[in-house]
C-alpha positions as CSV (number, residue, x, y, z in Angstrom):
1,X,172.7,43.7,252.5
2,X,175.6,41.0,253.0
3,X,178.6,42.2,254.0
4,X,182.2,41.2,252.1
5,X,184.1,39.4,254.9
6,X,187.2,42.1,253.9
7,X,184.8,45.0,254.6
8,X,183.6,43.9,258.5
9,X,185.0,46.2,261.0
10,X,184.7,45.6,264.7
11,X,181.1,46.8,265.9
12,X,180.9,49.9,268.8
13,X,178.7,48.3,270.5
14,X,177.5,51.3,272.6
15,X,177.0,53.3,269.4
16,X,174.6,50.7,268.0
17,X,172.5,50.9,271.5
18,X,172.0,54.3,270.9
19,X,171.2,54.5,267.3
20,X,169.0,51.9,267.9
21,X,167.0,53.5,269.9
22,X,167.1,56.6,267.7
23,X,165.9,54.5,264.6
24,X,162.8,53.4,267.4
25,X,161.6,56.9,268.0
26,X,161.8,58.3,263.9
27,X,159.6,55.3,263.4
28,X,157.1,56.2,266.2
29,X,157.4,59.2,265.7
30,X,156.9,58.9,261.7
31,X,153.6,56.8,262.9
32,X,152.3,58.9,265.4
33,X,152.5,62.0,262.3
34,X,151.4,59.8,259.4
35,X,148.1,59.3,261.6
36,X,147.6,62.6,262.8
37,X,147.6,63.5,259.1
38,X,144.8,60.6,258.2
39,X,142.9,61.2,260.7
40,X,143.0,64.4,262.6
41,X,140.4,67.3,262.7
42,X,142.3,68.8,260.1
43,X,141.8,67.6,256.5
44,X,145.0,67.5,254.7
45,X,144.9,67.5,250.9
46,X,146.5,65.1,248.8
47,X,149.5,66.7,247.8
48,X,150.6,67.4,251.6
49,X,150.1,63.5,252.5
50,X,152.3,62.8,249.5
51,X,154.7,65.2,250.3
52,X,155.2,64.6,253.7
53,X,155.7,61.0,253.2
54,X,158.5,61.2,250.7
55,X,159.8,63.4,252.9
56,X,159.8,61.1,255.6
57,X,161.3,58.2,253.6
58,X,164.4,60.3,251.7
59,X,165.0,61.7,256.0
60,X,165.0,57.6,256.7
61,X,167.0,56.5,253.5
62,X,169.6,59.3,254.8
63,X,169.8,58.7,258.2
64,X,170.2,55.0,257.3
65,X,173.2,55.4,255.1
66,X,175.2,57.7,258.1
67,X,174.3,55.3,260.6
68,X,176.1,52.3,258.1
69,X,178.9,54.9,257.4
70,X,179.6,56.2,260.9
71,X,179.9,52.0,262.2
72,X,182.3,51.4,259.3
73,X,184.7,54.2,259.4
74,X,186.8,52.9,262.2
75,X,186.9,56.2,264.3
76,X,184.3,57.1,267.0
77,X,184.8,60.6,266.4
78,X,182.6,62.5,263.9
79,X,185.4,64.2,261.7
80,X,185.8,66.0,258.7
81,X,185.1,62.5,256.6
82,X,182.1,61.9,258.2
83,X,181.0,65.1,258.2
84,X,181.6,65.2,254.1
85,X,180.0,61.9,253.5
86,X,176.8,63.4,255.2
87,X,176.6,66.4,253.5
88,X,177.3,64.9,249.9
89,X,174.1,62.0,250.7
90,X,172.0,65.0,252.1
91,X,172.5,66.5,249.0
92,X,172.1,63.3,246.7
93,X,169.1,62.4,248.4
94,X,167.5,66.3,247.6
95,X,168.4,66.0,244.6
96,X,166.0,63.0,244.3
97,X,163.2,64.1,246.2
98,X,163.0,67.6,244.2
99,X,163.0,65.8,240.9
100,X,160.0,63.3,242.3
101,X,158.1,66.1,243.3
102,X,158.7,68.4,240.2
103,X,158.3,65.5,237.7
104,X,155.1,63.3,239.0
105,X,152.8,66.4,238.3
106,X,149.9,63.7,238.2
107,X,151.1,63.4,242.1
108,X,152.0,66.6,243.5
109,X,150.0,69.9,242.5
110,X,152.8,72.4,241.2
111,X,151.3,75.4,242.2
112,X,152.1,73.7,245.9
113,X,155.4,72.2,244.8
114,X,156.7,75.5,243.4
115,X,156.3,77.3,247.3
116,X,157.1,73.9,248.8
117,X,160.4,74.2,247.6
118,X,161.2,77.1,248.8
119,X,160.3,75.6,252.5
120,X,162.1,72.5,251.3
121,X,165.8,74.7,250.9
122,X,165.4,76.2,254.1
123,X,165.1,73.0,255.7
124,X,168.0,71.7,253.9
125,X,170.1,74.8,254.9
126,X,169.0,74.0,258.2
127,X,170.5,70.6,257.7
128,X,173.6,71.4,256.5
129,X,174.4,74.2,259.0
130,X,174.0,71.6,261.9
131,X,176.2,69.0,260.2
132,X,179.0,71.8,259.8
133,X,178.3,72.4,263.5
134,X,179.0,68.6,264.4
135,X,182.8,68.1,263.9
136,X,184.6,67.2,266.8
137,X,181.5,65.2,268.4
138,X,182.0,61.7,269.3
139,X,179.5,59.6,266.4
140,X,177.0,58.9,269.1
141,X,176.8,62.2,270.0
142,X,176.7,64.0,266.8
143,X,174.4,61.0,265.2
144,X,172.3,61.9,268.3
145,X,171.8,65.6,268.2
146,X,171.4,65.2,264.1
147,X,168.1,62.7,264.2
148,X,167.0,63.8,267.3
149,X,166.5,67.2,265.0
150,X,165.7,65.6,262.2
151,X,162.7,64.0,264.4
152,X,161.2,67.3,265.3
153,X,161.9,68.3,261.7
154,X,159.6,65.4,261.1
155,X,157.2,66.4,263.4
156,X,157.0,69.9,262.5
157,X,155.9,69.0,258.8
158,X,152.5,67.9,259.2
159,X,152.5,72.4,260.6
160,X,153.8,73.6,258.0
161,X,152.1,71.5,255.4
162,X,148.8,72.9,257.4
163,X,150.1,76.1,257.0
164,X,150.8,75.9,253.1
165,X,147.0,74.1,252.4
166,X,145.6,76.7,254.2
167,X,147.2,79.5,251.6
168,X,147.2,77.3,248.2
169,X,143.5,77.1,248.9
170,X,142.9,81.2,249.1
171,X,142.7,81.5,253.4
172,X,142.7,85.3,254.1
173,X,144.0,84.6,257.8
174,X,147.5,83.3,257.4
175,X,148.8,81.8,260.5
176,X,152.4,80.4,261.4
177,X,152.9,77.5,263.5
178,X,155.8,77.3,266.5
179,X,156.8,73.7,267.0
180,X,159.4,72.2,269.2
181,X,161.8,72.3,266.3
182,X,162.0,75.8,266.6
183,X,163.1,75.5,270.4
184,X,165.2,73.3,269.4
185,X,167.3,74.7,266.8
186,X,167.2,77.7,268.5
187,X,168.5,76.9,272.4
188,X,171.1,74.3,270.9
189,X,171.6,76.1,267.2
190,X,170.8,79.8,268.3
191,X,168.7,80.2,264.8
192,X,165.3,81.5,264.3
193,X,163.7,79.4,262.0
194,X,159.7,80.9,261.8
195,X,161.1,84.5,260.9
196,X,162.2,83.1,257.5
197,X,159.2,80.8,256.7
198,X,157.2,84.2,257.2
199,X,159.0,86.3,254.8
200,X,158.7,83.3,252.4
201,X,155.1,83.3,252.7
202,X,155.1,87.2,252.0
203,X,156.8,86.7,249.0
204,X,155.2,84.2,247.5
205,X,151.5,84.9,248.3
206,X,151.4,88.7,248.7
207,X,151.1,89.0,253.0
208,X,150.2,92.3,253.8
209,X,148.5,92.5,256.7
210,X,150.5,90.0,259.1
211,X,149.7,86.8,260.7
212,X,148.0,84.6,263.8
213,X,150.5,83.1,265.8
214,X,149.6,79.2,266.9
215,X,151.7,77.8,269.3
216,X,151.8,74.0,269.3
217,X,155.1,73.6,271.0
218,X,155.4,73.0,274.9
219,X,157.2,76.4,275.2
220,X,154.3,78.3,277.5
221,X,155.8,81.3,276.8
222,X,157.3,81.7,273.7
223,X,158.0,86.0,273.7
224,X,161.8,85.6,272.9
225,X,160.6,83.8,269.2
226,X,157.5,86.4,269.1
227,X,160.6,88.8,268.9
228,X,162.5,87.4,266.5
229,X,159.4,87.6,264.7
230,X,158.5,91.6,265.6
231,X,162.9,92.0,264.7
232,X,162.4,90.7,261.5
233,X,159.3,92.7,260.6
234,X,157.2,90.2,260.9
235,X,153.1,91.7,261.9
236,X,151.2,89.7,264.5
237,X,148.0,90.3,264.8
238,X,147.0,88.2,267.7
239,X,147.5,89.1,271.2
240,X,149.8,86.9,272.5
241,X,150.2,86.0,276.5
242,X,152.6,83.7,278.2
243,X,150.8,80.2,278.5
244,X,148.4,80.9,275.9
245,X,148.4,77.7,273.2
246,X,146.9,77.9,269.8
C-alpha cells in the first residue's frame, strides 16, 4: 500500500514495537494450529480445516485494518472513534465470512455450517463486548488485550471444531472442551463462555443426557467453570478432580 504524502502521520514508535510483536505470535500461533489440525491424532474433516482457516484469515484481515487505523488516528488513546471503526470492520468482515461459508456449499457441508453459525455469533458477541470494554485504554494497551484474546480465540477453534465433527458425525458421548480462552475471558472479562456453547449444542442436536468435560487448558483445577456449568444446568457426567486433564 503506498501511502499519499498528505495522509503520513508521525509513527508511535512504541506502539509499532508492540504490535509487532503481537502480529509475530497470531502467526505462530496460526502455524502451530494449522499443523495440529493436519497432522494431529485427531482427523479433522474437510469442512473444519476450511472453516478454521477462513476464520483465521477474516481474524488477520481485521486485526490488520485496527492496527493501520489505530497508527493513523493521531491519539494514543483508544476512544470512542476507534472503538466504532473496530466494531463497524468486525462486523463488515462477518458479514463476509458468513456469506463464504453459506454460499460455497461445494466447500463447506451445511448441515455443519448451519450449527457453526450459531458458534460463530457467540464468538462475535464475544468480540464486540470486549471492544465496548476497551475505551479509555491507551492503543497499545487495548490493541494488546484485543489480539492477545483474539489469539486464544484462535487457538480454541481447532476444540470446538473437534467438538462439532464429533456431533455432525452421530457421537453418542458429547464432550466440551475448556481452553485458555475461557480463563481468559473469564478472569479479565468475568464471562462464562462454555455454559452457552453447551446449551447450543442441546438445542441443536437434542442433548439429553449431559456431557464429558476435557480440560486442555493449564487451569489444574478448573471447579469455578465446572460451576458455571452445574449453574447453568449444564449435566456432567465425568467425575471431575482438581489436576485431572482430559
Amino acid at each position: 500500500m503506498i501511502i499519499n504524502y498528505q495522509e503520513y502521520a508521525e509513527n508511535n514508535i512504541q506502539f509499532r514495537v508492540v504490535s509487532s510483536k503481537m502480529m509475530e505470535r497470531f502467526k505462530s500461533t496460526q502455524s502451530f494450529v494449522l499443523s495440529e489440525m493436519i497432522h494431529g491424532e485427531y482427523k479433522f474433516s474437510k469442512t473444519s480445516k476450511e472453516i478454521a482457516i477462513l476464520a483465521m484469515d477474516s481474524i488477520f484481515g481485521w486485526v490488520v485494518s485496527l492496527e493501520n487505523y489505530l497508527i493513523r488516528d493521531g491519539v494514543d488513546n483508544f476512544d470512542s472513534n476507534a472503538k466504532e471503526f473496530a466494531i463497524s470492520k468486525a462486523l463488515e468482515i462477518e458479514r463476509y465470512y458468513v456469506s463464504i461459508i453459506e454460499d460455497r456449499d461445494d466447500i463447506f457441508d451445511p448441515r455443519f455450517v448451519k450449527v457453526w453459525k450459531k458458534n460463530h455469533i457467540l464468538k462475535l458477541n464475544l468480540v464486540l463486548d470486549i471492544l465496548n470494554k476497551l475505551e479509555g485504554m491507551s492503543d497499545i494497551e487495548a490493541f494488546s488485550t484485543v489480539v492477545n484474546t483474539l489469539i486464544e480465540m484462535m487457538d480454541s477453534i481447532k476444540f470446538e471444531l473437534y467438538e462439532m465433527d464429533y456431533l455432525i458425525s452421530g457421537g453418542t458421548t458429547p464432550f466440551l472442551c475448556m481452553t485458555d480462552l475461557c480463563i481468559l475471558v473469564a478472569q479479565e472479562f468475568k464471562l462464562f463462555i462454555l455454559p452457552e456453547r453447551a446449551k447450543m449444542y442441546i438445542e441443536e442436536f437434542g442433548i439429553e443426557d449431559g456431557f464429558v468435560f476435557k480440560n486442555y487448558s493449564q487451569e489444574i483445577n478448573p471447579m469455578v467453570y465446572l460451576q458455571a456449568l452445574d449453574d447453568a444446568g449444564i449435566k456432567i457426567n465425568n467425575k471431575y478432580t482438581a489436576g485431572q486433564v482430559g
